[in-house]
N, C-alpha and C positions, 0 to 999 in steps of 0.2 A: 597771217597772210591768207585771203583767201581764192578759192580756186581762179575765177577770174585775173585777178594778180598773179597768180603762179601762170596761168595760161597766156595772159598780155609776156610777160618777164620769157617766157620760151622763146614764145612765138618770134621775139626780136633776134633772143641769141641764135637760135637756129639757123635764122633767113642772113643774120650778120654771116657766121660760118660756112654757107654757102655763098656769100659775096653778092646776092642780091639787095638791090634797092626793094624798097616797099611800090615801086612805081613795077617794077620786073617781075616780085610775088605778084604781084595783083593782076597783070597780064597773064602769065602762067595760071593762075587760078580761074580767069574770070569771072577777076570782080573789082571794084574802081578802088582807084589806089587812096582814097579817103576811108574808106572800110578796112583795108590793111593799116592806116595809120592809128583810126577810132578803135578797134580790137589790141595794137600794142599800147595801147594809152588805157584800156581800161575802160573806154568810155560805151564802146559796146559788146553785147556775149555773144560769143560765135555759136550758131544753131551745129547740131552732128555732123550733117552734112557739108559745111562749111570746114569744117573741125579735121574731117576724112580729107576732104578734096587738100588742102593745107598741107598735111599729114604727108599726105602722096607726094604733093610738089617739093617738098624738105625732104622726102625721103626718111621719115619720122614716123615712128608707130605713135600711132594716136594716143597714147597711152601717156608716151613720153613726156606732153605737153601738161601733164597735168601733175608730174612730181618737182 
């Protein structure tokens, strides 16, 4: 598995265990709720920035998404 997989596979279970939609991350973050779905699908790489702001709204060390 590589990181990108390990980071889509977080990034789902996380936002699941806070009981947000990917339409409620994406508002919290702003950013359009097709970017929250194309990053848990793998289909796109979230930049640092992206990765932080995420991080913040999950209440997740950055770090996390990446074990």
């Amino acid at each position: 598995m590589n990181i990108v997989d390990i980071f889509s596979k977080n990034l789902k279970k996380y936002r699941l265990e806070k009981k947000l939609s990917q339409e409620k991350l994406a508002e919290l973050c702003s950013f359009n709720r097709t970017y929250i779905s194309s990053l848990e699908r793998g289909i796109r790489t979230p930049s640092l920035k992206s990765i932080e702001i995420i991080s913040e709204k999950l209440e997740r060390s950055e770090e996390r998404f990446s074990r």
